[in-house]
C-alpha positions in Angstrom: -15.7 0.8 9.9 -15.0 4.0 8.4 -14.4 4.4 4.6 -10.6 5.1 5.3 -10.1 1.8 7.0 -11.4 0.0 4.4 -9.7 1.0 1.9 -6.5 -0.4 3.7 -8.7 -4.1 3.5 -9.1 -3.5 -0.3 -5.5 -2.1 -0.7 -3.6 -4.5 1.7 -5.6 -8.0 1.7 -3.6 -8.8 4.4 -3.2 -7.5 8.3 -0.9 -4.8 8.3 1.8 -5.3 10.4 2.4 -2.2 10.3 -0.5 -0.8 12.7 1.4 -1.2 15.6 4.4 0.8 13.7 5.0 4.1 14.4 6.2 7.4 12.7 8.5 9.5 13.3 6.2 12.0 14.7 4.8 9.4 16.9 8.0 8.0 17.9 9.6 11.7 18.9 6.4 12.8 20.5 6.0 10.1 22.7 9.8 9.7 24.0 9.9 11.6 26.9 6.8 9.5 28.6 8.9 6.4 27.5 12.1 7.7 29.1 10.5 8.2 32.0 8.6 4.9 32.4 12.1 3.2 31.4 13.8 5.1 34.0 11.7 3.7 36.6 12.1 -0.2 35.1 15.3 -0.7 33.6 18.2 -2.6 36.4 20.6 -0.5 37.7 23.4 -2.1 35.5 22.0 -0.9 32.7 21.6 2.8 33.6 24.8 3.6 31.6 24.0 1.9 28.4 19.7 3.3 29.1 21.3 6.9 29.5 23.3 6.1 26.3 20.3 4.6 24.2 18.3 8.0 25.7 20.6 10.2 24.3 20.9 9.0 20.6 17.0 9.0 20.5 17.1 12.5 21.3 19.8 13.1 19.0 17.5 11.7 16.3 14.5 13.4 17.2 16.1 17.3 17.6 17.4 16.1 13.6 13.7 14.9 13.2 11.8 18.2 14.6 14.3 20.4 13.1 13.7 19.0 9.8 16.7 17.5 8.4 16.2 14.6 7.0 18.4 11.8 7.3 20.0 9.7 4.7 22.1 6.8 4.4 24.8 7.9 6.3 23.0 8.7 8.8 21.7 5.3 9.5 25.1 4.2 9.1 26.4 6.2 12.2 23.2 5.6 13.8 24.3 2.0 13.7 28.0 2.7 14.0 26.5 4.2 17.8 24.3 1.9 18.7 27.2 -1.0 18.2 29.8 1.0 20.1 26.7 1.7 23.1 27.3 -2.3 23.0 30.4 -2.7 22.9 31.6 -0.2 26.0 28.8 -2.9 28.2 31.0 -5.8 27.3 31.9 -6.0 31.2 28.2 -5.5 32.2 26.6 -8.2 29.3 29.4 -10.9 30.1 28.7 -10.5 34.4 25.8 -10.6 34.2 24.8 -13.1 31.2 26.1 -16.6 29.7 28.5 -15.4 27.3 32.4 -14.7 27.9 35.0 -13.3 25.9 35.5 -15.1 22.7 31.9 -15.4 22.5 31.1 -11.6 23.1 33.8 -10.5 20.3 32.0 -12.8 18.1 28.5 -11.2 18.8 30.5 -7.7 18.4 31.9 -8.8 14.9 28.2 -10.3 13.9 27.0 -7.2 14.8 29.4 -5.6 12.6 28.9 -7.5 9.6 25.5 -6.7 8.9 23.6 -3.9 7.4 21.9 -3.1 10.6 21.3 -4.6 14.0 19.0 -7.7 14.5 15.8 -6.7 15.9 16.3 -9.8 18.1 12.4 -10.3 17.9 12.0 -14.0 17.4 12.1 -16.8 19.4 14.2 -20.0 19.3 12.7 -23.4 19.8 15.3 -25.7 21.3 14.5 -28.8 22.5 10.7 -28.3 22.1 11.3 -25.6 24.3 10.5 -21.8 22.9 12.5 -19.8 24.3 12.0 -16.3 24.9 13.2 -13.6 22.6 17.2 -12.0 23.3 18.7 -15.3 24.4 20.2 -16.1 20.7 21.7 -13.6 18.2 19.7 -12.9 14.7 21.9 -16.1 13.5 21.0 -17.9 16.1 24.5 -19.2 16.2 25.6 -17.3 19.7 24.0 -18.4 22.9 23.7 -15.7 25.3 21.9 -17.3 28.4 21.5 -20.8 29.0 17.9 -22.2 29.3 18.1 -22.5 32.9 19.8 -19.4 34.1 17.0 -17.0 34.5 18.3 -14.0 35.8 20.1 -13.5 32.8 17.0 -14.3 30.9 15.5 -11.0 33.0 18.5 -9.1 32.5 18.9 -10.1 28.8 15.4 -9.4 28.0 16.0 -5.3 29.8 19.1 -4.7 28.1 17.6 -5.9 24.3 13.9 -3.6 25.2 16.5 -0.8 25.5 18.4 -1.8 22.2 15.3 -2.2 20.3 13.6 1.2 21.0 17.1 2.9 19.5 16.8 0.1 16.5 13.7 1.4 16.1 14.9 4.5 14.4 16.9 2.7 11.5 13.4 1.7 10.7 11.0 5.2 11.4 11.3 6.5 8.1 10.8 3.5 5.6 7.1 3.5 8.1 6.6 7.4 6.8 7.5 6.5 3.8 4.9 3.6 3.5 2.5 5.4 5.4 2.5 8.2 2.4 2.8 5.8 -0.2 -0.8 4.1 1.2 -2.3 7.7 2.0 -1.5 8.5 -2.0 -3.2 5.0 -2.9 -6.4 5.5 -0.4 -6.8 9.2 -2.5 -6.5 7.2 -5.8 -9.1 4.6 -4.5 -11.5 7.7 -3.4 -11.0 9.2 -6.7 -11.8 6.2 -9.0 -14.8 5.4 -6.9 -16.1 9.0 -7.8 -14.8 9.6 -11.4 -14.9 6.0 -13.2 -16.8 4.5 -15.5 -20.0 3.4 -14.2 -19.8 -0.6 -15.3 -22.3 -3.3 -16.5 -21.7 -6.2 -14.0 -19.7 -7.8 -16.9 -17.0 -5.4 -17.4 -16.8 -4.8 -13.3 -16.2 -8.6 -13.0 -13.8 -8.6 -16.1 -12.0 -5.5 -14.8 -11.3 -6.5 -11.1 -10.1 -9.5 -12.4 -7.3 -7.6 -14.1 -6.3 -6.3 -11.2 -6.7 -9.7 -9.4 -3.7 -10.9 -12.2 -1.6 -7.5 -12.1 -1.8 -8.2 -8.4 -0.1 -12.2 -8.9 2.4 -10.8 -11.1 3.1 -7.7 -8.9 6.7 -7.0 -7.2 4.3 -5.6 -4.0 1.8 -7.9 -4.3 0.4 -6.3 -1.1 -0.4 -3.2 -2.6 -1.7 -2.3 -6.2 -3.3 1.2 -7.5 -6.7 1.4 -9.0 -6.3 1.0 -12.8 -5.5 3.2 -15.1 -8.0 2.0 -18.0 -11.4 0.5 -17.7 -12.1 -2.1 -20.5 -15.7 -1.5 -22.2 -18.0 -4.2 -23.9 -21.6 -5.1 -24.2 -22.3 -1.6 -22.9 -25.8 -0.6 -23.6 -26.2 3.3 -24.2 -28.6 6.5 -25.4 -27.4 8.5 -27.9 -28.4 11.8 -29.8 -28.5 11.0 -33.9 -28.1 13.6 -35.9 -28.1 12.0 -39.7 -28.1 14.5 -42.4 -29.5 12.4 -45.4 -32.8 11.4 -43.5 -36.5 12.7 -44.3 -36.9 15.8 -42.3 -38.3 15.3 -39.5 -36.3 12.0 -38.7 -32.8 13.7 -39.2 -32.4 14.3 -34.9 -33.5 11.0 -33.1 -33.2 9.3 -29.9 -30.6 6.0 -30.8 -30.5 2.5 -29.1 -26.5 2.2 -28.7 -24.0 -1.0 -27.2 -21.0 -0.3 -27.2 -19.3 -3.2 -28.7 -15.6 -2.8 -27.1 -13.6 0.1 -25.9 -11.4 1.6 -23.3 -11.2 4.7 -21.0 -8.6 6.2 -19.1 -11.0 7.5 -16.5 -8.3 9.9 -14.8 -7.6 12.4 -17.6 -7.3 15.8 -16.6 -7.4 17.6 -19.5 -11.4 17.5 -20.8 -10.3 18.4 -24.6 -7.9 15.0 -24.9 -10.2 12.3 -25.6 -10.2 9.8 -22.8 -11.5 6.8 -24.4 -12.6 5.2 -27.7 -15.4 2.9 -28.6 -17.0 0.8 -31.4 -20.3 0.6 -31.4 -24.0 -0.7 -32.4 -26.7 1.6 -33.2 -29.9 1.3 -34.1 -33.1 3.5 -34.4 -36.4 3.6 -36.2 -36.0 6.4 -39.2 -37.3 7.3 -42.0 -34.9 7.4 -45.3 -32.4 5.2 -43.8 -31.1 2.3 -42.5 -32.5 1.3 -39.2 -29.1 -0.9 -38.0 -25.8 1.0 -38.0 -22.3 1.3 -36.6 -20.2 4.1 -35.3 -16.8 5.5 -33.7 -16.9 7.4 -30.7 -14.7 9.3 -28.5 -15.2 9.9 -25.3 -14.4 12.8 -23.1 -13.7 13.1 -19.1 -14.9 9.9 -19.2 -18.9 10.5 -19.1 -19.4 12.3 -22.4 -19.5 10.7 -26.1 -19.0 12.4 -29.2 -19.3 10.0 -32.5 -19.6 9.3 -36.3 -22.6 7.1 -37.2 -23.2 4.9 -40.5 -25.8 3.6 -42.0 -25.0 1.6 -44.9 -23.8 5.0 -47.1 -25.4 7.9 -45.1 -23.6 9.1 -42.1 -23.9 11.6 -39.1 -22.4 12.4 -35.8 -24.1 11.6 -32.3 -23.7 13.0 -28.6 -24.1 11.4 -25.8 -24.1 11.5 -22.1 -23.6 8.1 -19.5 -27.0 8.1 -18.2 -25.7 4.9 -16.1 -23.6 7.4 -13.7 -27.3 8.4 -12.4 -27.1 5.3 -11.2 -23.4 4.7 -9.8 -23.3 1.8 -6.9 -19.6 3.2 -5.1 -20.2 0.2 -2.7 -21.2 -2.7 -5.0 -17.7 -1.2 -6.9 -15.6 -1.4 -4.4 -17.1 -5.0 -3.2 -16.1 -6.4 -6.4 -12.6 -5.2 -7.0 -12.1 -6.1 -2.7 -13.2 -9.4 -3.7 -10.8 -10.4 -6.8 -8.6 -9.0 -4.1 -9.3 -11.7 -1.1 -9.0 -14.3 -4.5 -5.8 -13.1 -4.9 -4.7 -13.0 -1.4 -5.9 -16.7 -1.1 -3.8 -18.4 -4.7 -0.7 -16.1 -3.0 -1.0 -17.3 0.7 -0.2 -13.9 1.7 
């Protein structure tokens, strides 16, 4: 499984329902193959309303290739077309299905009174008995072929294949949109992998599981960005001591360090803003002063420390660089953060 694919396991916890969705590209692209393949199945009392359905899907795509986007009143008359398609078949649908006049004009004015037209996608169980999908409305209140009547079951189930490739495109570009909103969160996922914080196993675990929360409390619980900030504690460290006020010879040493708590925001661009702060431990063998001490440091693009060190009243400054990132672990990273992931996904049912 290539890196890309599992990104969308970390990112989506879930199937996505959306693999067998397609773009606009895709959609326009592969019309004329499915014009031709519907010309050769659809009944011949539907021709009209297939020719009809054909014609607004090229309308959309010669918009689509020619680059003008559409907006909301687009979809509107897109809807506003495929409603009238329907109505003009009223002779066609009632002939050759269970409903008649009254019940037609209230499948017309349902139609109508909604935002867009049912996808007609799910089945009704009456009786115990599924039945197929296009023999109720998206209320299920309007019964358009009795149970037993299967010729209009066949001719019900042609005439909503040809609706439903048309009702695809109220749909084509909220998929491009969510398509460019994942490739943007994949690209942030690639580039936290590679720029973080290399973490202790402490702060990974305490880390993905803020992300595991943000991801109960999200409105897209579904989908969540790497973090911002990485959390730092207990973070064991090298430093370069510089103390003024030791014996010479002991003034530049070598430091033990542990971070005691901080924060970085690993994804700062600019390298002379400070991307994180930490409080730490220090402690070295030196001559003059004290051995145990304490210190502020500020670190910048994430892997370098600059700091102020104390020992009891002498001070100096220290320099550091994260020695950990020599030994970074991208797949044990991601493993944890996919993992508070699938806990989430589990407490949500999604």
């Amino acid at each position: 499984m290539s890196r890309w694919l599992l990104y969308v396991a970390l990112l989506y916890g879930v199937g996505i329902t959306g693999a067998s969705a397609q773009t606009e590209q895709e959609y326009c692209d592969g019309l004329t193959t499915h014009h031709q393949n519907t010309q050769k199945a659809v009944p011949h009392q539907l021709m009209p309303f297939a020719n009809e359905m054909m014609a607004i899907q090229q309308n959309y795509c010669i918009e689509f290739y020619t680059q003008q986007a559409l907006n909301n009143e687009d979809y509107t008359g897109i809807n506003n077309m495929l409603i009238r398609a329907i109505e003009k078949q009223e002779p066609v649908l009632i002939s050759n299905s269970d409903l008649d006049k009254n019940s037609f004009n209230r499948y017309i004015k349902l139609l109508k009174s909604q935002p867009y037209l049912p996808p007609q996608q799910k089945p009704l169980y009456v009786g115990n008995r599924e039945l197929p999908d296009g023999y109720y409305d998206a209320s299920r209140t309007i019964l358009l072929c009795n149970r037993n009547n299967s010729d209009c079951k066949t001719f019900m189930t042609n005439f909503f294949q040809l609706l439903n490739h048309s009702h695809k495109l109220l749909t084509l570009q909220d998929v491009d949109a969510a398509t460019r909103i994942h490739t943007n969160a994949s690209k942030q996922w690639d580039q936290f992998l590679e720029d973080s914080l290399v973490q202790m196993p402490w702060e990974l675990w305490f880390n993905s599981s803020r992300l595991y929360s943000q991801r109960q409390s999200s409105d897209n619980p579904q989908l969540l960005l790497p973090p911002s900030y990485q959390y730092i504690f207990l973070r064991p460290g090298l430093v370069y001591d510089f103390v003024s006020n030791a014996e010479d010879g002991s003034q530049n040493k070598a430091t033990l360090m542990l971070e005691g708590i901080g924060i970085d925001a690993w994804d700062r661009k600019q390298w002379y803003i400070p991307s994180g702060v930490s409080v730490v431990g220090l402690y070295t063998d030196r001559d003059g002063v004290d051995d145990l001490g304490w210190g502020v440091a500020l670190r910048f693009k994430t892997q370098f420390m600059l700091g102020a060190s104390f020992y009891g009243s002498d001070s100096g400054v220290f320099l550091s660089v994260d020695l950990l990132e020599l030994f970074r672990d991208k797949k044990e990273t991601f493993k944890q953060y996919k993992s508070a992931f699938y806990e989430a996904q589990s407490e949500l049912n999604l």
